[in-house]
Biotite code that builds the C-alpha atoms (Angstrom):
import biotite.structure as struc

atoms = struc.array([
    struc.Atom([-40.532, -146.206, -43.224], chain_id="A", res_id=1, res_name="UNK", atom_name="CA", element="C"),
    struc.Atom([-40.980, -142.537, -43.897], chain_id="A", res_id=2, res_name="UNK", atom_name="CA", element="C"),
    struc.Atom([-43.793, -140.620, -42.367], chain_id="A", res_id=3, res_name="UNK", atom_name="CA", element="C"),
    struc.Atom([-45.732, -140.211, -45.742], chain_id="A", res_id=4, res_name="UNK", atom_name="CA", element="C"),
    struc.Atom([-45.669, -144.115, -46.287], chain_id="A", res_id=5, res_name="UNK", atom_name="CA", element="C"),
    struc.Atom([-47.097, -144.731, -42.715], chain_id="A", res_id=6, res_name="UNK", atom_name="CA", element="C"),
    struc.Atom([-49.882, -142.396, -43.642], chain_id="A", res_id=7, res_name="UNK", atom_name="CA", element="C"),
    struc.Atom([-50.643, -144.211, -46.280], chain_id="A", res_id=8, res_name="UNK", atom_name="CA", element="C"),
    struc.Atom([-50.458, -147.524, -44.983], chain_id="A", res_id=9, res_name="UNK", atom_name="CA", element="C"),
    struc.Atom([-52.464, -146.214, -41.927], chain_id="A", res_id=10, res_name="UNK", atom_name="CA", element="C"),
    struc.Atom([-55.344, -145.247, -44.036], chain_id="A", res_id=11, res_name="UNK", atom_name="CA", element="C"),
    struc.Atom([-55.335, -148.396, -45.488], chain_id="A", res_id=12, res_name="UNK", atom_name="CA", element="C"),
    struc.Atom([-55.298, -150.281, -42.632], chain_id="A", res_id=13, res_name="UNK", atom_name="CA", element="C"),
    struc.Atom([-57.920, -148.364, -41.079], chain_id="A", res_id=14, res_name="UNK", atom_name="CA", element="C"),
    struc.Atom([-60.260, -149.231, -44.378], chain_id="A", res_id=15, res_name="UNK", atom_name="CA", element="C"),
    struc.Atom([-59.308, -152.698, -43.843], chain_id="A", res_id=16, res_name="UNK", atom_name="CA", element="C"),
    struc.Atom([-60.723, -152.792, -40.113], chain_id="A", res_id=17, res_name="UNK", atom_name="CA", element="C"),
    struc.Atom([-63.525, -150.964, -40.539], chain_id="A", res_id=18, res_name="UNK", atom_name="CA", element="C"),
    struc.Atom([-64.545, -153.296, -43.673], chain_id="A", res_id=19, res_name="UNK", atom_name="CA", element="C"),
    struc.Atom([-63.203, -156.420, -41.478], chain_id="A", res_id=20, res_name="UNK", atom_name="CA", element="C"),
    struc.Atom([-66.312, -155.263, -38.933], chain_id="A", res_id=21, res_name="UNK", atom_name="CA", element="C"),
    struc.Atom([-68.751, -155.077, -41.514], chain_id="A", res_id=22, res_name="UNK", atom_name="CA", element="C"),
    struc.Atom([-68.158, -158.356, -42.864], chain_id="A", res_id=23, res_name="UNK", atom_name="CA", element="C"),
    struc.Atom([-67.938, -159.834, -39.054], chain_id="A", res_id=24, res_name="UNK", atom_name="CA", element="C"),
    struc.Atom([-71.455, -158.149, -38.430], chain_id="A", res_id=25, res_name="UNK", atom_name="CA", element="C"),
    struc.Atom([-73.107, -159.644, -41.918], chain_id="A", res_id=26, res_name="UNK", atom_name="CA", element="C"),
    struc.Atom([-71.629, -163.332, -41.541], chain_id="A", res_id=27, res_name="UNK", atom_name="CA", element="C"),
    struc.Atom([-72.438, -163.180, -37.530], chain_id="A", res_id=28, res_name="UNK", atom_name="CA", element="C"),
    struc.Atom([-76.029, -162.214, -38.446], chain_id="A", res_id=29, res_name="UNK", atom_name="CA", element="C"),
    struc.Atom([-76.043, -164.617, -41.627], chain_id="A", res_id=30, res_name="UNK", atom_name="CA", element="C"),
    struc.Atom([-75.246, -167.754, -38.769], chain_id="A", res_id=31, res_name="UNK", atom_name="CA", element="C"),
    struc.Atom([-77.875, -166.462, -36.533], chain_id="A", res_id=32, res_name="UNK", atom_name="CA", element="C"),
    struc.Atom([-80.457, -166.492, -39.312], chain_id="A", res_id=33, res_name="UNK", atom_name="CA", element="C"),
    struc.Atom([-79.585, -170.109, -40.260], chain_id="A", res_id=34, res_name="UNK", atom_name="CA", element="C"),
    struc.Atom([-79.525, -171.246, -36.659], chain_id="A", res_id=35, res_name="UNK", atom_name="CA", element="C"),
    struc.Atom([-82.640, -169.705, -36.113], chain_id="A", res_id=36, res_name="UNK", atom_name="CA", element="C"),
    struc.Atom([-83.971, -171.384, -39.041], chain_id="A", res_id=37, res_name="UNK", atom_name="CA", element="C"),
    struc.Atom([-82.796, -174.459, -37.862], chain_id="A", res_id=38, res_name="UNK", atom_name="CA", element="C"),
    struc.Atom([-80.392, -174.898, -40.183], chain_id="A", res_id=39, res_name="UNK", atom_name="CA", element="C"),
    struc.Atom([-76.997, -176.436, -40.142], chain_id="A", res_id=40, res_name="UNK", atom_name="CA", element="C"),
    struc.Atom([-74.734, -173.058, -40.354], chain_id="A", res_id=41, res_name="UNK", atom_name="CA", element="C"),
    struc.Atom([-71.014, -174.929, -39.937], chain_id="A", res_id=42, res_name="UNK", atom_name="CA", element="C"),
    struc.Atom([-69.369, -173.722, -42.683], chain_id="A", res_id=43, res_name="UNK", atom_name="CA", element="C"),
    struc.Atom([-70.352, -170.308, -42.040], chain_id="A", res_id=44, res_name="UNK", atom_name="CA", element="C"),
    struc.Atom([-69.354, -170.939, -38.258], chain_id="A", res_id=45, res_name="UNK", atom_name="CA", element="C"),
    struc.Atom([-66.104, -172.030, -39.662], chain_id="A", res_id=46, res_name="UNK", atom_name="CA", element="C"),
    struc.Atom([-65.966, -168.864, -42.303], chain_id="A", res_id=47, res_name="UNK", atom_name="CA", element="C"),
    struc.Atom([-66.802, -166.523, -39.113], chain_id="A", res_id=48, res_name="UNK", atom_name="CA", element="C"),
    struc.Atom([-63.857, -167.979, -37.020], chain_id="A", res_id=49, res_name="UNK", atom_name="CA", element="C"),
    struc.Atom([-61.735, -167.291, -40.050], chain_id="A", res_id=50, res_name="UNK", atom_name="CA", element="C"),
    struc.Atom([-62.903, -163.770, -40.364], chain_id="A", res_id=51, res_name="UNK", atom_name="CA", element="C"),
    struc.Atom([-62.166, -162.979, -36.573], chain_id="A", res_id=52, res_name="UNK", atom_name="CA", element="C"),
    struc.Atom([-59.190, -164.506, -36.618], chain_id="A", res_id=53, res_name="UNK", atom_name="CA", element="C"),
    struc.Atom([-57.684, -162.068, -39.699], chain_id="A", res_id=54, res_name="UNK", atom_name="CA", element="C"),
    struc.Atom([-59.724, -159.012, -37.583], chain_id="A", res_id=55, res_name="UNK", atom_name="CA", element="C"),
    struc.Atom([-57.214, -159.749, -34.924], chain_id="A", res_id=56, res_name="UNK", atom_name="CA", element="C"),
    struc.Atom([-54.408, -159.716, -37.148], chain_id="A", res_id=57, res_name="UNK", atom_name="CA", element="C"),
    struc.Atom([-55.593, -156.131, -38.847], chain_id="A", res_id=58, res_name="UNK", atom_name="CA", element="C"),
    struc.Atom([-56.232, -155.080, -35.550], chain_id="A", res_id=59, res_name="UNK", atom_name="CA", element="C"),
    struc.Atom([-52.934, -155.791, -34.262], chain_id="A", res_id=60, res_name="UNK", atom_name="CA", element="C"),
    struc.Atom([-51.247, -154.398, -37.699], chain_id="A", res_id=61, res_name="UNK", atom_name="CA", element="C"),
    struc.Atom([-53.467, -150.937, -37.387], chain_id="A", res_id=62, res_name="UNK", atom_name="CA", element="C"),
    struc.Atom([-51.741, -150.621, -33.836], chain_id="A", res_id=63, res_name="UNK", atom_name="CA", element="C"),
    struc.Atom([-48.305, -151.173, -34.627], chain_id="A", res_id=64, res_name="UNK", atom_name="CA", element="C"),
    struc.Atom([-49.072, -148.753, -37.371], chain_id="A", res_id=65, res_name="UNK", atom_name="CA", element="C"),
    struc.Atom([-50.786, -145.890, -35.639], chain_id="A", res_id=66, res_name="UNK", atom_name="CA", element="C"),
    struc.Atom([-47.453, -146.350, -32.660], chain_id="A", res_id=67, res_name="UNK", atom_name="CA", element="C"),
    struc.Atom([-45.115, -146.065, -35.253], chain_id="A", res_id=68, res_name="UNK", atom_name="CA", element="C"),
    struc.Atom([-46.738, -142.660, -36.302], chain_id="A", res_id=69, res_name="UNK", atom_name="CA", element="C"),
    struc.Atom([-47.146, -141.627, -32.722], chain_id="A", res_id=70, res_name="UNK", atom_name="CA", element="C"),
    struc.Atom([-43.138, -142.392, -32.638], chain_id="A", res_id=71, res_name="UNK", atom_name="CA", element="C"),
    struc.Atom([-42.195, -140.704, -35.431], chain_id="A", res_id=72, res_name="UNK", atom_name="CA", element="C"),
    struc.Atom([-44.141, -137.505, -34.694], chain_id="A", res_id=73, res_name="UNK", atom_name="CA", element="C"),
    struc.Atom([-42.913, -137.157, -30.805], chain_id="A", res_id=74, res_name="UNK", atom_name="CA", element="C"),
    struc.Atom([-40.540, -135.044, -29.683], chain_id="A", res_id=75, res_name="UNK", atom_name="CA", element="C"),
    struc.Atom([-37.431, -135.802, -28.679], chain_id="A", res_id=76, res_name="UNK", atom_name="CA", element="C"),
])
């Protein structure tokens, strides 16, 4: 992958993290509401588990990304 294109997909993946948080934040505070309600908040439990789950994955993607830069910009 050429230096431009990891750019590129670095700023993208970056985007995709940072919105990732946001959403964990609003559906973390959307199942405390409920719960503090009272109310039955499993499918939103279940949505937030799926929503960490795919932060760990961008995560792990942003990483492998930002190493491959790091890589391709070192010295020999």
């Amino acid at each position: 992958m050429s230096l431009v294109t990891t750019l590129k997909h670095l700023e993208e993946a970056r985007k995709i993290v940072l919105d990732g948080h946001r959403d964990l934040l609003s559906q973390r505070k959307l199942v405390e509401r409920m719960e503090q309600k009272g109310r039955t908040a499993d499918r939103e439990l279940l949505l937030l588990e799926h929503l960490e789950k795919m932060q760990v994955r961008y995560v792990a993607h942003l990483d492998r990304l930002e190493k491959r830069l790091m890589d391709a910009v070192r010295p020999d």
